[in-house]
C-alpha positions in Angstrom: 0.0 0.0 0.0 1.6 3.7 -0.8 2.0 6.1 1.6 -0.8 7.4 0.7 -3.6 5.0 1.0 -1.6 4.3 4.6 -2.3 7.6 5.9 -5.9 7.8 4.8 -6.8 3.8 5.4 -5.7 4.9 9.0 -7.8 8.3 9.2 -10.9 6.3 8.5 -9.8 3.5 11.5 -9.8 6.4 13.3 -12.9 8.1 12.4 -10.8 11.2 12.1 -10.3 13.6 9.3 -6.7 15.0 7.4 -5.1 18.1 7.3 -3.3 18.9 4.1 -0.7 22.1 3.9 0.3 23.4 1.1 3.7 25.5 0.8 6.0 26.8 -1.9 9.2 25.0 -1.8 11.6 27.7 -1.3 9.7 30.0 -0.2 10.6 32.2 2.5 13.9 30.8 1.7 15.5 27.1 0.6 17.6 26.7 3.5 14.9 26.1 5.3 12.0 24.4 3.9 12.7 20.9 5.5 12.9 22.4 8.6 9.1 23.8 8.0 7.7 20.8 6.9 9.1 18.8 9.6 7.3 21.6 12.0 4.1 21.2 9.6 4.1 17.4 10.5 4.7 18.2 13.8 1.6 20.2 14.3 -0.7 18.1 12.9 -0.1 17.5 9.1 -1.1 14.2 7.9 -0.3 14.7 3.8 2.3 17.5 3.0 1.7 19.5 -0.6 5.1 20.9 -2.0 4.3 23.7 -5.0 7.3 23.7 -7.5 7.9 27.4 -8.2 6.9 28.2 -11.9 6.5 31.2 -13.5 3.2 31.1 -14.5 1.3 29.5 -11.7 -2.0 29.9 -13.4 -4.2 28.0 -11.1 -2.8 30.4 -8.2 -3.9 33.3 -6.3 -2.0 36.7 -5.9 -0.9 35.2 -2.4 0.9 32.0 -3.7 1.8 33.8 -7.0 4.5 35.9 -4.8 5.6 32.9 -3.0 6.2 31.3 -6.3 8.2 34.6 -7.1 10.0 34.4 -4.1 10.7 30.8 -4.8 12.6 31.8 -8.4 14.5 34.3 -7.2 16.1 32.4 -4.3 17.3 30.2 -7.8 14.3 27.3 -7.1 13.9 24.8 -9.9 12.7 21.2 -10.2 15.9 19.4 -8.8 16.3 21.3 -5.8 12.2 20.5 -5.3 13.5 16.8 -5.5 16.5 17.3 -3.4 14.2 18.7 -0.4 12.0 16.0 -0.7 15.0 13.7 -0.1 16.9 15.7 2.5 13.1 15.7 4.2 12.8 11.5 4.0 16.1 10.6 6.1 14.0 11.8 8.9 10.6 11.1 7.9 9.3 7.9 5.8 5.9 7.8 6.8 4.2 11.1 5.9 3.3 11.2 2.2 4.2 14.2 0.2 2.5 15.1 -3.1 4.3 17.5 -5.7 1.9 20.4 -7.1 3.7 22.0 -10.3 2.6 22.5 -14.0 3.6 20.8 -17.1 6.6 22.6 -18.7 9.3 21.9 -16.4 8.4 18.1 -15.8 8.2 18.0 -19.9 11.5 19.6 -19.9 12.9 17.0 -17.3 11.1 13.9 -19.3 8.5 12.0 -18.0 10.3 9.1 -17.3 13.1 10.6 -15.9 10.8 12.9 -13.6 8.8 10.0 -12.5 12.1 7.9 -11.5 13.6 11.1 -10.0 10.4 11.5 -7.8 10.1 7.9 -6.7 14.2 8.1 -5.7 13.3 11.2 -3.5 10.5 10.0 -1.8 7.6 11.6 -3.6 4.3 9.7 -3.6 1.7 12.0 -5.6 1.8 14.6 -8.2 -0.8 16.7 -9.1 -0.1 18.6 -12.6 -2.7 22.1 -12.9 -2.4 22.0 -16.5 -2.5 18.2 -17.7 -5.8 17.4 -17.8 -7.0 13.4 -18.1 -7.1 13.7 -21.8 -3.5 14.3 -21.8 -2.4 12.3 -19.1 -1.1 8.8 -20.9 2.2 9.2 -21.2 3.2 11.0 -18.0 0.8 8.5 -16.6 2.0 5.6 -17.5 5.8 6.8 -16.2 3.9 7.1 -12.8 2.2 4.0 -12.4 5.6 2.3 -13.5 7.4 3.4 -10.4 4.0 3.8 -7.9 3.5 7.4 -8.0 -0.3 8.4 -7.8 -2.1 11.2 -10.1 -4.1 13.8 -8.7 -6.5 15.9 -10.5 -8.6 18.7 -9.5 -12.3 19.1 -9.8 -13.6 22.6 -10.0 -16.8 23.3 -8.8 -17.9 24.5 -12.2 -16.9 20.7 -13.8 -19.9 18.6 -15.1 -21.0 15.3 -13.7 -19.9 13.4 -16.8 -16.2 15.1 -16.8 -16.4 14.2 -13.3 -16.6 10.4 -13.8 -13.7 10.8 -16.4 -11.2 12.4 -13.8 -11.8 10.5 -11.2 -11.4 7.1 -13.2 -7.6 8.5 -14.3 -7.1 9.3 -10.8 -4.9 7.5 -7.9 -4.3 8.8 -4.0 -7.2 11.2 -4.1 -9.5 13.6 -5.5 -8.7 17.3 -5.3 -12.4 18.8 -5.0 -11.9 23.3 -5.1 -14.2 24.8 -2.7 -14.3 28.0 -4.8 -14.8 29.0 -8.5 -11.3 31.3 -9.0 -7.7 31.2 -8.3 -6.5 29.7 -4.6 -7.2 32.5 -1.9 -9.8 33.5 -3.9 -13.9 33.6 -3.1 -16.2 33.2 -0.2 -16.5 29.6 1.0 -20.3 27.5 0.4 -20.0 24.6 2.9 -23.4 23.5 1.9 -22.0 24.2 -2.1 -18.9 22.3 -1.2 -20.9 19.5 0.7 -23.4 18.7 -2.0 -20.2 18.8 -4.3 -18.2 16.3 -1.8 -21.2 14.1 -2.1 -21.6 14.2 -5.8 -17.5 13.1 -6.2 -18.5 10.8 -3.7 -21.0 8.8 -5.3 -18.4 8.3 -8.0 -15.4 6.9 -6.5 -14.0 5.2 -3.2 -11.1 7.5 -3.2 -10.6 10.5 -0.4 -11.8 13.7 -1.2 -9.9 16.4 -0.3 -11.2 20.1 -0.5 -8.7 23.5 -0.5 -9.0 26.8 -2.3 -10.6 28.5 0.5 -9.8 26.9 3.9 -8.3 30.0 5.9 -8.5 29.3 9.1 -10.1 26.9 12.2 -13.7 27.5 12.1 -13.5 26.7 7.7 -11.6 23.5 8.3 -13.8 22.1 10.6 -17.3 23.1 8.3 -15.4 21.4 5.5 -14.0 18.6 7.9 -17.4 17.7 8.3 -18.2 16.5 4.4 -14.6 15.7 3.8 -11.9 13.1 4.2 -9.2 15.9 4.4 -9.0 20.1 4.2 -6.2 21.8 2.4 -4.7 24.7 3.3 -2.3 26.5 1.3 -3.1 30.6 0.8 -3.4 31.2 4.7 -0.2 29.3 5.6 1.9 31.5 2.9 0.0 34.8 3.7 1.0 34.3 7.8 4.7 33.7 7.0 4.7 36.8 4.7 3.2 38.9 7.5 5.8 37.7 9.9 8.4 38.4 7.3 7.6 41.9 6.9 8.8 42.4 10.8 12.0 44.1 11.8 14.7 42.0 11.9 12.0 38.9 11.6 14.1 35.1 12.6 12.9 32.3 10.0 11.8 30.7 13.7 9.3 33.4 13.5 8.2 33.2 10.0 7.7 29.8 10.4 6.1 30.0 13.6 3.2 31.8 12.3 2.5 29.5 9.5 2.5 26.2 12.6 0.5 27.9 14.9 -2.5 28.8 12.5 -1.7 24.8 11.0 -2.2 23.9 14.7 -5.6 25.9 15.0 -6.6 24.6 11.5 -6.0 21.1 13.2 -8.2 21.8 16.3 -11.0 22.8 13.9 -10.7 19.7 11.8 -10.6 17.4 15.2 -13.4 19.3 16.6 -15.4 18.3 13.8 -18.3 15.9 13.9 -17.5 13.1 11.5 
């Protein structure tokens, strides 16, 4: 069983939901990504979501834009991604990681090559914005040959019939986006989001996870309640930027903003009714 399937096999056993962060790798500064998502982990993270910086992050808000921006400037690209991701596993080979990026640097590195690289560091899921399941087969299949899972994202604007198609392509879990817009964008719909949880549910046995929207305790747990898992992504970068913008700011700081609003987030999903 992946890492994956682990993590959420064992959520259910538990009757208890995940909690999904999302951060730019790089971003506030490469030195010290592992050392956040170690922290992440440590206050509650079940799944950690790594964004590769890329210049046009379509899919993303104004927030994660700049963390993307941030990202490239401190010289981010697709290995060092990798490299963190195996610096991260000599301490930690149980929490499952999934890559977020877009198609043009994977195409550049070659599917195959990519998919070998990942499953050598330690990654367990990717989720490409801009490949969508028609385009999927050949990227795909380099996946599946080393046990990598494909995530897609459902939109809340995507018919039932597309629906079916993405979530047979899919592996890990489904991706369900709480708002119609970029991530950080638009007021949250629980009861939206719920029938929309239910719909995806009805479809497939896999998890669904729900982000784009999920800012802070009392969201995660009104989401929690539909869900298997919240993602939270804008927030988390928005609360490190803050603290950056301090006088003489530490990175213990920075990053402490981002863990203690990850540890709220966590009380709300825990408090909950399943």
């Amino acid at each position: 069983m992946s890492r994956l399937g682990a993590v959420f096999q064992g959520l259910r056993e538990q009757n208890r939901k995940g909690v999904i962060p999302y951060v730019v790798a790089g971003d506030p500064s490469p030195d010290g990504t592992v050392s956040l998502l170690h922290q992440l982990v440590a206050a509650g993270a079940d799944v950690l979501e790594i964004g590769v910086p890329f210049s046009d992050p379509m899919s993303e808000g104004p927030i994660i834009q700049k963390g993307h921006e941030r990202a490239l400037a401190n010289g981010m690209n697709l290995s060092a991604v990798l490299e963190m991701v195996s610096v991260f596993r000599r301490d930690d080979q149980r929490t499952p990681i999934v890559m977020m990026g877009y198609a043009n640097p994977i195409e550049r590195f070659g599917y195959s090559a990519f998919a070998d690289a990942c499953a050598v560091a330690g990654v367990d899921g990717l989720i490409t914005v801009d490949l969508p399941p028609e385009e999927v087969d050949e990227i795909d299949a380099a996946l599946q040959a080393v046990g990598l899972d494909n995530i897609f994202l459902i939109s809340p604007t995507t018919p039932e019939a597309r629906i079916q198609t993405i979530v047979d392509r899919a592996r890990g879990f489904i991706y369900c986006v709480a708002v119609k817009g970029v991530t950080g964008s638009g007021q949250l719909d629980t009861d939206a989001v719920a029938a929309r949880v239910a719909t995806i549910q009805g479809m497939t046995t896999l998890p669904v996870a729900v982000g784009f929207g999920i800012k802070d305790a009392s969201s995660a747990s009104a989401v929690a309640k539909v869900a298997d898992a919240v993602v939270v992504g804008s927030a988390l970068i928005a609360e490190m930027e803050a603290m950056g913008r301090a006088e003489n700011a530490s990175e213990i700081q920075i990053h402490g903003g981002a863990v203690k609003l990850l540890q709220s987030i966590r009380s709300g999903v825990d408090s909950s009714p399943s």
